[in-house]
N, C-alpha and C positions, 0 to 999 in steps of 0.2 A: 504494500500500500504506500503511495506515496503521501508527501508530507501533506497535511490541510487537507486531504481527501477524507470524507466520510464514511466512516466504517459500516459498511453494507448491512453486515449481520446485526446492528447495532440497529440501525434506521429501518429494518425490516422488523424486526422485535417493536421497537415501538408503533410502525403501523399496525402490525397484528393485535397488540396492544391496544390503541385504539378504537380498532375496527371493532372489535370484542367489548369493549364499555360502548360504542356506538349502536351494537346491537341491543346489550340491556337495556340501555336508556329508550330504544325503540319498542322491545318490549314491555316496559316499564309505563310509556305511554298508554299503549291496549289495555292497560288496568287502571289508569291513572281516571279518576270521574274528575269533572267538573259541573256548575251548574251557572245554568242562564237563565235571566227571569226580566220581565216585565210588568209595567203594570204592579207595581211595590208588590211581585211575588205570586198575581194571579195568574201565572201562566209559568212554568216553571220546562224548563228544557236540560236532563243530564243529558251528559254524551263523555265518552274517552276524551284523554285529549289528543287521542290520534284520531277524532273524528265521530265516530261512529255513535249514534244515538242510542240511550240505553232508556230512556222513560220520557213522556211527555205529559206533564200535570194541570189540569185547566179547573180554576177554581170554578163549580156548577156554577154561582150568580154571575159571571158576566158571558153565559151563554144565552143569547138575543137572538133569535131568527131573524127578527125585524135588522138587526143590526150584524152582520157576520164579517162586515168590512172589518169592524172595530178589534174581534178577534182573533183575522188573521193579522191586520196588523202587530199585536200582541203575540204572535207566534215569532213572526220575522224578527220583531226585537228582543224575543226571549232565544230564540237563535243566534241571534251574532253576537248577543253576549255573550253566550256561549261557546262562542265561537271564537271570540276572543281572548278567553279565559283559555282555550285548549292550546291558542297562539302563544300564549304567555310560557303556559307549561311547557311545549315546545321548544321555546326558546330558553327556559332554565335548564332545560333540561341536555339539550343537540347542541345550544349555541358554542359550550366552552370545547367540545368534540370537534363541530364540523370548524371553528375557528381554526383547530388546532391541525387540521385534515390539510384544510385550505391552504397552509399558505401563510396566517394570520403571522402575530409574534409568535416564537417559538414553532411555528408550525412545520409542516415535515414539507409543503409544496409537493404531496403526490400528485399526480394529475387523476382527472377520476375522481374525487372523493370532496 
């Protein structure tokens, strides 16, 4: 190996490294709930925060036939809280990995990843 050259086996270890908390943390998500609400809470929306909906809660009194605009609107913003809440998790969660993937400080610049 020459001088200032990167020792392969070194930089390979910490990708696999890594990849392997990149994976938990992905995992980790599929389990992870969040919840989104509107409407101070009459509309309630779990979901992973890798996405995936796991319950939707509509409190009966703002069920209106006369009115159903009111409560999908009520759903969309019990949704993107929700959905913001999984963004977040996401990013506590990926952001110091995929930084570290990338490129970032300290990061390994594999390409891919």
């Amino acid at each position: 190996m020459q001088p200032g050259q990167p020792d392969m086996s070194m930089i390979l270890q910490q990708a696999q490294k890594m990849q392997e908390q990149l994976v938990a943390a992905q995992q980790e998500l599929q389990v992870t709930e969040v919840t989104g609400q509107a409407g101070n809470g009459l509309v309630e929306i779990i979901m992973t925060a890798a996405g995936e909906i796991r319950n939707v809660k509509i409190d009966p009194k703002i069920v209106d036939p006369d009115d159903v605009e009111t409560l999908q609107d009520l759903l969309v913003g019990a949704f993107q809280d929700a959905s913001a809440a999984a963004q977040q998790e996401q990013a506590q969660k990926m952001g110091p990995l995929a930084g570290g993937l990338g490129g970032g400080a300290g990061g390994l610049g594999l390409p891919g990843f």
